[in-house]
C-alpha positions as CSV (number, residue, x, y, z in Angstrom):
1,X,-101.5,-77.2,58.3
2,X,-99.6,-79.9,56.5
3,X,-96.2,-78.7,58.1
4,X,-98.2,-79.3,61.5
5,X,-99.9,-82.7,60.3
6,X,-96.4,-84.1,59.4
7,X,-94.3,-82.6,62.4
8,X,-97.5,-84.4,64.6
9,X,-96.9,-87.5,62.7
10,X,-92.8,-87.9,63.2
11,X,-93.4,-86.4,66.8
12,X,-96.1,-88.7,67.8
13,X,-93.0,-91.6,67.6
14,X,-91.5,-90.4,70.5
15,X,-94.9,-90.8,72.6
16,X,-95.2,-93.7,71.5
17,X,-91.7,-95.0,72.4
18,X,-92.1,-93.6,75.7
19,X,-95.1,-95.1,76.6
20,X,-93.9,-98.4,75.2
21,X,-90.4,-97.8,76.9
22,X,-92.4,-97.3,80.6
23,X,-94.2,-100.2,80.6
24,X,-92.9,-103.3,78.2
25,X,-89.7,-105.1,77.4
26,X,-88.9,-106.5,74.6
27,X,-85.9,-109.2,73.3
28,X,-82.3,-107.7,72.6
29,X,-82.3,-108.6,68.7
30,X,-86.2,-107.0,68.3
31,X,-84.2,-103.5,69.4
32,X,-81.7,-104.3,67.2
33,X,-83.3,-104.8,64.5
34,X,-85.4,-101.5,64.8
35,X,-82.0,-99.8,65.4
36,X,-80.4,-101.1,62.2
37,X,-84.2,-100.9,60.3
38,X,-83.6,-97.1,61.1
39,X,-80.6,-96.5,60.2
40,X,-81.4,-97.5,56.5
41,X,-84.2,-95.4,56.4
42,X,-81.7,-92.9,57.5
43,X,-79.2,-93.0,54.8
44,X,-81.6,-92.5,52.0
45,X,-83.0,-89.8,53.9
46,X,-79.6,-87.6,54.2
47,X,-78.5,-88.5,51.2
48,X,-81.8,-87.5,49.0
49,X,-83.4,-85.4,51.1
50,X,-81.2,-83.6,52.9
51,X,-77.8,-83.4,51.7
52,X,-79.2,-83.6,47.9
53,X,-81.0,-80.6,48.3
54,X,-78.4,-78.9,50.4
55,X,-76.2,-79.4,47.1
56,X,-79.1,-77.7,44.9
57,X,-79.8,-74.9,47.0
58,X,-76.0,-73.9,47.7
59,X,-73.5,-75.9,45.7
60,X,-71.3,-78.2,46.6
61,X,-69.1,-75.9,49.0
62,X,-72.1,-74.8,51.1
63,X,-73.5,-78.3,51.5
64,X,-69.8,-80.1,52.5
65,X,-69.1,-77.1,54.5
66,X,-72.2,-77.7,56.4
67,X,-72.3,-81.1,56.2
68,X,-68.9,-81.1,58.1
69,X,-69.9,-79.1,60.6
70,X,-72.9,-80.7,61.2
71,X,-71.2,-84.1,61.9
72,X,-68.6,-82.3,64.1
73,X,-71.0,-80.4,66.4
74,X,-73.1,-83.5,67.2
75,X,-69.9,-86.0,67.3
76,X,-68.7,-83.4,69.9
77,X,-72.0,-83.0,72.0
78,X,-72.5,-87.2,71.6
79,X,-69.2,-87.9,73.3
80,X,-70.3,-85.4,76.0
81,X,-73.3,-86.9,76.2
82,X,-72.0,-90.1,76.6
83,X,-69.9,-88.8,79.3
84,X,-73.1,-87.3,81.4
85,X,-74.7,-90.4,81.0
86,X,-71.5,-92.3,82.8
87,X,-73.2,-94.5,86.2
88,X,-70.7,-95.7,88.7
89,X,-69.1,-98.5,86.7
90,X,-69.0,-96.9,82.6
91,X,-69.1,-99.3,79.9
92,X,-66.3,-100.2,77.9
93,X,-67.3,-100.2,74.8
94,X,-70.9,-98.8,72.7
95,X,-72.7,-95.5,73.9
96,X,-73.9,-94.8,77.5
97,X,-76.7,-92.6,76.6
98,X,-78.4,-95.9,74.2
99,X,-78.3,-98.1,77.1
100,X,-80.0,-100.7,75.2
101,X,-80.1,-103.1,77.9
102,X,-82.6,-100.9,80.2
103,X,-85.5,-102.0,77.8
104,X,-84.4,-105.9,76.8
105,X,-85.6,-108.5,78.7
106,X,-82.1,-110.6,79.0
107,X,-79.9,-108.2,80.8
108,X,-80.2,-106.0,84.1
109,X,-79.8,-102.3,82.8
110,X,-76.2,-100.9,82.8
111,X,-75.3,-98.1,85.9
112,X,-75.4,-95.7,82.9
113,X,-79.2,-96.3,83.3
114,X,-79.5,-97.0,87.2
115,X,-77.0,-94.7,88.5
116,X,-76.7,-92.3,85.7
117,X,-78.2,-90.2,83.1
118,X,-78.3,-92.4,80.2
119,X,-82.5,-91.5,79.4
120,X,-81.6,-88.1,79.7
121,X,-78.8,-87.9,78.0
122,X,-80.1,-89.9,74.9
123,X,-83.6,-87.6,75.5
124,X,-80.8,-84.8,74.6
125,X,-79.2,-86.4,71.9
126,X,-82.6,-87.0,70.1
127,X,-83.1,-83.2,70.5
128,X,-80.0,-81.9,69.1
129,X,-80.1,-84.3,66.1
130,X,-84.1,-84.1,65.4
131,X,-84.1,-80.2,65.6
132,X,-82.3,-79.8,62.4
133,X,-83.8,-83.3,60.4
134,X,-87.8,-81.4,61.5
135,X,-86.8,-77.9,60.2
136,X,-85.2,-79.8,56.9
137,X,-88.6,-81.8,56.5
138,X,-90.8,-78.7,57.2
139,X,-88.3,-76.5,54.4
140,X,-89.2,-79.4,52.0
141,X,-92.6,-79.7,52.9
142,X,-92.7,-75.4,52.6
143,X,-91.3,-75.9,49.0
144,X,-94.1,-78.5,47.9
145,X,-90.4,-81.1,47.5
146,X,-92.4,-84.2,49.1
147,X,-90.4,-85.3,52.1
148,X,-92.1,-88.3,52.9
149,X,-88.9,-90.3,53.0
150,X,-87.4,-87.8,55.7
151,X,-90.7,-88.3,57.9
152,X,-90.5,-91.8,57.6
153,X,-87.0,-92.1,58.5
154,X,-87.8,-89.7,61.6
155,X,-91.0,-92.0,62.8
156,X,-88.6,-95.3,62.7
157,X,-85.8,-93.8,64.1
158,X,-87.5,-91.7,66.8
159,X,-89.4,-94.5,67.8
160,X,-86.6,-97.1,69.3
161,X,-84.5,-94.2,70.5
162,X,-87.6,-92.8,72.9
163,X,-88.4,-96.3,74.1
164,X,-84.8,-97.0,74.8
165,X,-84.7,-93.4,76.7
166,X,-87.7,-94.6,78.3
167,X,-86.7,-97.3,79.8
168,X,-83.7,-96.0,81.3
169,X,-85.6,-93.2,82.8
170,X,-87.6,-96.3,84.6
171,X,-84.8,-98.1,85.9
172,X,-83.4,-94.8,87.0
173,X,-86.2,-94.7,89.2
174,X,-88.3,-92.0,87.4
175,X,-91.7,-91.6,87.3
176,X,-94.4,-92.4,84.3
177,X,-95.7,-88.6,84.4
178,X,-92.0,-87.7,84.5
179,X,-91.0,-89.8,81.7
180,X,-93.7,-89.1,79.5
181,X,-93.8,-85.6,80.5
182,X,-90.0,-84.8,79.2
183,X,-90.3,-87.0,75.6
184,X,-94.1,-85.1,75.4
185,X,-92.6,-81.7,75.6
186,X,-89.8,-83.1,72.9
187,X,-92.2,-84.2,70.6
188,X,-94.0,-80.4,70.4
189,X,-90.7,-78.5,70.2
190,X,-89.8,-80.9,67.3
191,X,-93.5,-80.2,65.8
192,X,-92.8,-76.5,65.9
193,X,-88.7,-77.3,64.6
194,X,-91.2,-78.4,61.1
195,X,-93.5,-75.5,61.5
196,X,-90.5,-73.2,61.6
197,X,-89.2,-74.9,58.5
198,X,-92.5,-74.9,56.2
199,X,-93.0,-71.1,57.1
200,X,-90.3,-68.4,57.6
201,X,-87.3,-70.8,56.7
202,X,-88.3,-72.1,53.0
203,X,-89.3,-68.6,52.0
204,X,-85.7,-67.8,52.5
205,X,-83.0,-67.7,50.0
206,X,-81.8,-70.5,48.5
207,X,-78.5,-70.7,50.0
208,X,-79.5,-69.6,53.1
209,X,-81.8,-72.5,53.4
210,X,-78.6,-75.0,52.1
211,X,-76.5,-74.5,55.4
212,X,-79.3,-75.9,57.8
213,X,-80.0,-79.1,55.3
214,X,-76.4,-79.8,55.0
215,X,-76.0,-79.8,58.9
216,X,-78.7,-81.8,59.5
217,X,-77.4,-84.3,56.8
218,X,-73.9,-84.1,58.6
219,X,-75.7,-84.6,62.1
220,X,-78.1,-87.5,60.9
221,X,-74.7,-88.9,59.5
222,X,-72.7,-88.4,62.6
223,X,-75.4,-90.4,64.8
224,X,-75.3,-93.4,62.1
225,X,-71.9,-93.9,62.8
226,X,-71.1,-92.6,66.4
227,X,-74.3,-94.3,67.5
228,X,-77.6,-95.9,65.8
229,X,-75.1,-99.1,63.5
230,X,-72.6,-99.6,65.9
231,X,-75.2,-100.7,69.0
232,X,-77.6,-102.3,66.4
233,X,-74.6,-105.0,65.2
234,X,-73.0,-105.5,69.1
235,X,-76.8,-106.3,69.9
236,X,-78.1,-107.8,67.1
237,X,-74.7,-108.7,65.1
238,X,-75.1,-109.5,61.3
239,X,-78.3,-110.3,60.6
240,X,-78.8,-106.2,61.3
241,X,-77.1,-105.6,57.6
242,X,-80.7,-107.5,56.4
243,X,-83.3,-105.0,58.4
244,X,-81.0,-102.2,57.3
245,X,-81.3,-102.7,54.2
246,X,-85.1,-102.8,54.6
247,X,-84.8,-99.8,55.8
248,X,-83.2,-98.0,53.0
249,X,-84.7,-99.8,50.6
250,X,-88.5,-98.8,51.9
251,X,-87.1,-95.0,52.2
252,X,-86.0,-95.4,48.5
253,X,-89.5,-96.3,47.2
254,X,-91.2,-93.5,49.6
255,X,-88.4,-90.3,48.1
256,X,-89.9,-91.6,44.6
257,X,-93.1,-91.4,45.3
């Protein structure tokens, strides 16, 4: 039951998102800011959550062996993405699939967004990188280790990415029962991905459970830097270091807890 109160919890971020993402916009350096606020949550999260329990469970081999692999496999599948997500004209630089423009209020949406994929793709991304961050919070949760900095550093960072996905399924031309239909059905499979990981999972070995932390740390690592800092600085430049640092800082105080 608490495995299915917390996966409700960092799921209900994406509904949320989505419903915001459907109907509001909001101002470039707001996004920005929630970006870069989530991305400090993040790095507390893989680093003593995830990848410091990978290193107890397995050693040092297991968790950098995973870790690696877990960075590769979503740096790969994020460039493909990004390639899906391509409209008629691609950007040169940030990622397609985050077309934060589609939700801000001071720029037309990209073609990534109005004749591409970019909501779908990033409604992908989301998927491959939350799966393994929900099973690592439902193996903590299953072990009695806490986790409440690993849900809160889903929440924040589920939350901009479903309203950015959002609101380039909009400009795409998609519907509100679509749109909230497709990040509704993502939120319960990533309910289930903590389920999974509170029941079966954390009554596994030790260092069988090691390999699936380590690659979610790698994973949550690999979307830092291929995707979540670099579009919070080119939209909100600097002054992002300050809200990410909020956000690490508030992740801190919550692993202590």
């Amino acid at each position: 039951m608490d495995a299915l109160i917390f996966g409700v919890i960092a799921s209900s971020a994406l509904v949320i998102g989505a419903v915001a993402g459907a109907r509001i916009q909001l101002p470039k350096w707001a996004l920005a800011m929630m970006l870069s606020f989530a991305a400090g949550a993040l790095i507390t999260a893989l680093s003593f959550e995830l990848f410091e329990d990978a290193y107890e469970h397995g050693g040092i081999w297991r968790a950098a062996i995973g870790l690696i692999v877990g960075a590769v496999v979503f740096t790969a599948l994020s460039a493909w993405l990004d390639r899906a997500a391509e409209g008629r004209r691609p950007e040169s630089h940030g990622s397609e699939k985050l077309d934060v423009d589609a939700a801000a209020e001071q720029k037309a949406p990209s073609t990534a967004s109005t004749s591409g994929a970019a909501g779908l793709a990033l409604l992908a991304a989301v998927t491959l990188d939350g799966v393994p961050e929900n099973v690592a919070l439902g193996v903590s949760l299953g072990e009695g280790t806490g986790g409440l900095a690993l849900l809160a550093a889903i929440f924040v960072s589920n939350f901009p990415e479903a309203l950015v996905g959002s609101a380039s399924m909009r400009a795409q031309g998609r519907s509100q029962k679509f749109i909230l239909g497709t990040w509704l059905t993502c939120a319960v499979l990533l309910t289930l991905a903590v389920v999974v990981g509170a029941g079966p999972l954390s009554q596994t070995d030790p260092e069988t459970i090691s390999l699936p932390l380590a690659f979610a740390a790698g994973a949550v690592l690999a979307s830092l830097a291929d995707t979540l800092m670099p579009e919070a600085y080119e939209k909100g430049g600097p002054v992002v270091a300050l809200s990410t640092t909020a956000g690490f800082v508030l992740s801190f105080v919550l692993s202590t807890l």
